[in-house]
N, C-alpha and C positions, 0 to 999 in steps of 0.2 A: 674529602673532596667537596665541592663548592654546587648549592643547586642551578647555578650556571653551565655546569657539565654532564648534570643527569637533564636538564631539562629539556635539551635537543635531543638528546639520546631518546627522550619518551614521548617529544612529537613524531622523532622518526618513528618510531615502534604503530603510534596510530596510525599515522598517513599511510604504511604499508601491509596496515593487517585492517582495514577500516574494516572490510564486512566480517573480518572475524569478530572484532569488536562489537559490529551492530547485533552481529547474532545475539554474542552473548549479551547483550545489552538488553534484547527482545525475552530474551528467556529468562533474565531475572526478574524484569518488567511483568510476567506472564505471572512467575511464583508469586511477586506480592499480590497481584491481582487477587490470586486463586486462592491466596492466605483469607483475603477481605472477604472476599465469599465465604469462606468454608468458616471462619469464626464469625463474621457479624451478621450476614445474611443466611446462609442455607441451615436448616433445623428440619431432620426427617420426620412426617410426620408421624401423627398417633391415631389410629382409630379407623374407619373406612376407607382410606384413600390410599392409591395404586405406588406401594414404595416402590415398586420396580421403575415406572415410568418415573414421577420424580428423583429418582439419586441418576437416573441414566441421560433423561433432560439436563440437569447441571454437569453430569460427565463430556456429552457428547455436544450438545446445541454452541457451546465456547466453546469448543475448537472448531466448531465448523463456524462461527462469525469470523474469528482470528481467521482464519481460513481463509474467506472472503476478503477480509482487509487485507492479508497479505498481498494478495492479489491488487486489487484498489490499488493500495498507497504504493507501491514500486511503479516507478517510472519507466521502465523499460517494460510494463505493461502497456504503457498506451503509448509508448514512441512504438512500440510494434504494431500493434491493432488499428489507430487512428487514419483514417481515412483510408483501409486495406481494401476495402468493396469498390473503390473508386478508383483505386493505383491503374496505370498504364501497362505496366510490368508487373508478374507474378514476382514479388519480393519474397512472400515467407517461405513454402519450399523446405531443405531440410535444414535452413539454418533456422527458420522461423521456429520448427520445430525443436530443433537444440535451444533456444532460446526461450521455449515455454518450458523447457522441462528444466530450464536453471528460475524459471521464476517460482516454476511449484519447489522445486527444491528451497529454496529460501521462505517461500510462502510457509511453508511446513513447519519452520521453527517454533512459534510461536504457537499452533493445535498440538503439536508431538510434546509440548514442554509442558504445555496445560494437563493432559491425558497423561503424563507421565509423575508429573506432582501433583493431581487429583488422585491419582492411584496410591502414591507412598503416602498420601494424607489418609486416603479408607474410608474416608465418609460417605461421599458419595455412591462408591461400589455397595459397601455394606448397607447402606441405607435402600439401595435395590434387589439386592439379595437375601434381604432380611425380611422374614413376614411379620415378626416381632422382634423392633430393634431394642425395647424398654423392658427393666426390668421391674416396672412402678404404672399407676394407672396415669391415665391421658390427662386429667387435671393437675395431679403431681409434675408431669412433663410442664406441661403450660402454665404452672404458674411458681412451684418451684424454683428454689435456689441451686437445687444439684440433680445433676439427672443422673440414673442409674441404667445403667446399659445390659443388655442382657448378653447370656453366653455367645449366643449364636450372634450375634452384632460380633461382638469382639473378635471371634473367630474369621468371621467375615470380612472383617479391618485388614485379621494380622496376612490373611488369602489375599486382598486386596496388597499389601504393601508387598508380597512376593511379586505378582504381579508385573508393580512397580518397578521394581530393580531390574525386571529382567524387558520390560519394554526400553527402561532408560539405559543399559546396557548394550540391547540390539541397536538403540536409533543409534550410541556413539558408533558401531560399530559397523553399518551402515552407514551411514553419513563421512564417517573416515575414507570407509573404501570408497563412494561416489565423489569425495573430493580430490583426491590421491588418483583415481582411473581419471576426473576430467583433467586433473593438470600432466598425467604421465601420457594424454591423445593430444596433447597441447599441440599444436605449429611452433612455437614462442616458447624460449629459454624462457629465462627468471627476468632475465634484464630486458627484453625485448618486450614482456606483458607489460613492466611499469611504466618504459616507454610508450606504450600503447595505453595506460592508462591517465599518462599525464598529458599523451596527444589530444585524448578528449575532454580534458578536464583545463586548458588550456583554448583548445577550439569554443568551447562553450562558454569561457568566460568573455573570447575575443566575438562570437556570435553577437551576445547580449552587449557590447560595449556598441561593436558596429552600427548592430540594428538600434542602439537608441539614440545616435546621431543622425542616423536616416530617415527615420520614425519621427524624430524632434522637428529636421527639416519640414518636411513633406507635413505635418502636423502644422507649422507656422505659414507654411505657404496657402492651404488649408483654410486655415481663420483669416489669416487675409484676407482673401478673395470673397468669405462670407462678410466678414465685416468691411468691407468696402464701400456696400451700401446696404440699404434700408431695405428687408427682406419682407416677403408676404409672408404669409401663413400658414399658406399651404408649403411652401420652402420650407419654415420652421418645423413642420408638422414631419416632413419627409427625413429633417437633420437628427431628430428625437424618436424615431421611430424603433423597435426591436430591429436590430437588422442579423439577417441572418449570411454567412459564408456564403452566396451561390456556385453551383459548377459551371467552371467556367471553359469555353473554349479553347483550342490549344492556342496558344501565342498572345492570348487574350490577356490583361495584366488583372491580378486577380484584386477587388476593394474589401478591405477589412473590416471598414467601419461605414455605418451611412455618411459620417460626414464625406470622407471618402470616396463613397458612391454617388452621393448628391453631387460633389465639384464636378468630378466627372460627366454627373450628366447634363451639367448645366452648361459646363467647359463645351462637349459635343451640341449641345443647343444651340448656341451661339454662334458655335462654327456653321452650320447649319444654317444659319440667319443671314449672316455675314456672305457667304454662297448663293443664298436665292437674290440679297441686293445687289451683289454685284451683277448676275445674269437678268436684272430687270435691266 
């Protein structure tokens, strides 16, 4: 067969499995990550200093950053959050709440896959559970070509990589079942979610098309009206200014930008002008 006929075959396979994909995308992302540490950066110390806290700092502190990015970077983090303290209507409620607990679920992939390939690696665990990881003195360590590991290290590794298998076991095993219960409480067959995923993925492309013809407008009419004539400085001053969102009143049209703001208020000035000449 021709790769003319697998090739659609395997953009359908993405387009319909994308966040299985980006999972696994994130988790193998995570392994090399964890590889780069654990060979060119982390080496447990020798001599006074606290192995328990260092091997448990590289275990624990990355997956709680990942953690936090997970968080950050999804977007349905802050289309839900954004401007919640201001809303008219209480939106989040218990969908808001079903909706945080699928962002921590995905948020998770990336700490559970770190914690999970930190463990089958051993260094880090052993390197905290070990009061002596060396089986050679502290400058041997440090300036040596081969370092020698002592029993209780290696013990400590092979403890750690049990560990391992049975965290990376539970998460599949967990995770199957939370994905398998949210799509078996679904509303929406099979065919009905994709239509609801292409519903959004279509609106948001026509959003962006609309808004930048509207935007384009309103932007040239805009310069226009600046550039029409010969502006003071204090004008200039007001059109460069940091401008921030204000809250606006209901029915009020909301300005996005100072230039925005400024036509506005100049537009209303004049009206204003134009009003008092005529009642003289």
């Amino acid at each position: 067969m021709h790769a003319s006929y697998f090739l659609p075959n395997f953009l359908e396979i993405l387009k319909h499995n994308s966040v299985s994909l980006l999972n696994i995308l994130i988790a193998m992302s995570t392994i090399g990550v964890e590889q780069i540490f654990s060979k060119v950066i982390f080496l447990c110390p020798c001599g006074n200093l606290d192995n328990r806290i260092y091997g448990l700092v590289y275990l624990v502190v990355p997956a709680v950053v990942l953690l936090i990015l997970g968080y950050a970077l999804n977007s349905s983090t802050w289309r839900l959050f954004t401007g919640i303290c201001k809303r008219s209507t209480n939106s989040f409620g218990k969908m808001g709440c079903y909706i945080t607990f699928q962002i921590l679920m995905r948020s998770l992939v990336a700490p559970v896959s770190w914690i999970c390939i930190a463990l089958l690696d051993g260094k880090y665990y052993a390197c905290a559970m070990t009061s002596q990881p060396y089986d050679q003195s502290c400058i041997e360590v440090y300036t040596g070509r081969t370092i020698k590991y002592s029993i209780e290290y290696h013990n400590s590794v092979a403890q750690s990589q049990v560990i391992g298998w049975l965290a990376t076991g539970i998460s599949f095993v967990v995770g199957t079942i939370l994905f398998s219960t949210f799509r078996c409480c679904s509303p929406l067959t099979h065919w009905q979610r994709q239509y609801l995923l292409l519903t959004k993925s279509i609106e948001r492309t026509v959003f962006e098309e609309k808004a930048k013809e509207m935007i384009r407008v309103d932007a040239i009419s805009n310069i226009d009206f600046l550039l029409k004539q010969s502006r003071s400085k204090n004008d200039w001053d007001q059109i460069t200014e940091m401008y921030f969102v204000k809250e606006m009143r209901p029915g009020t049209k909301i300005k996005y930008s100072a230039l925005q703001n400024w036509v506005s208020e100049s537009l209303k000035n004049e009206g204003e002008e134009v009003a008092n000449n005529t009642s003289l």
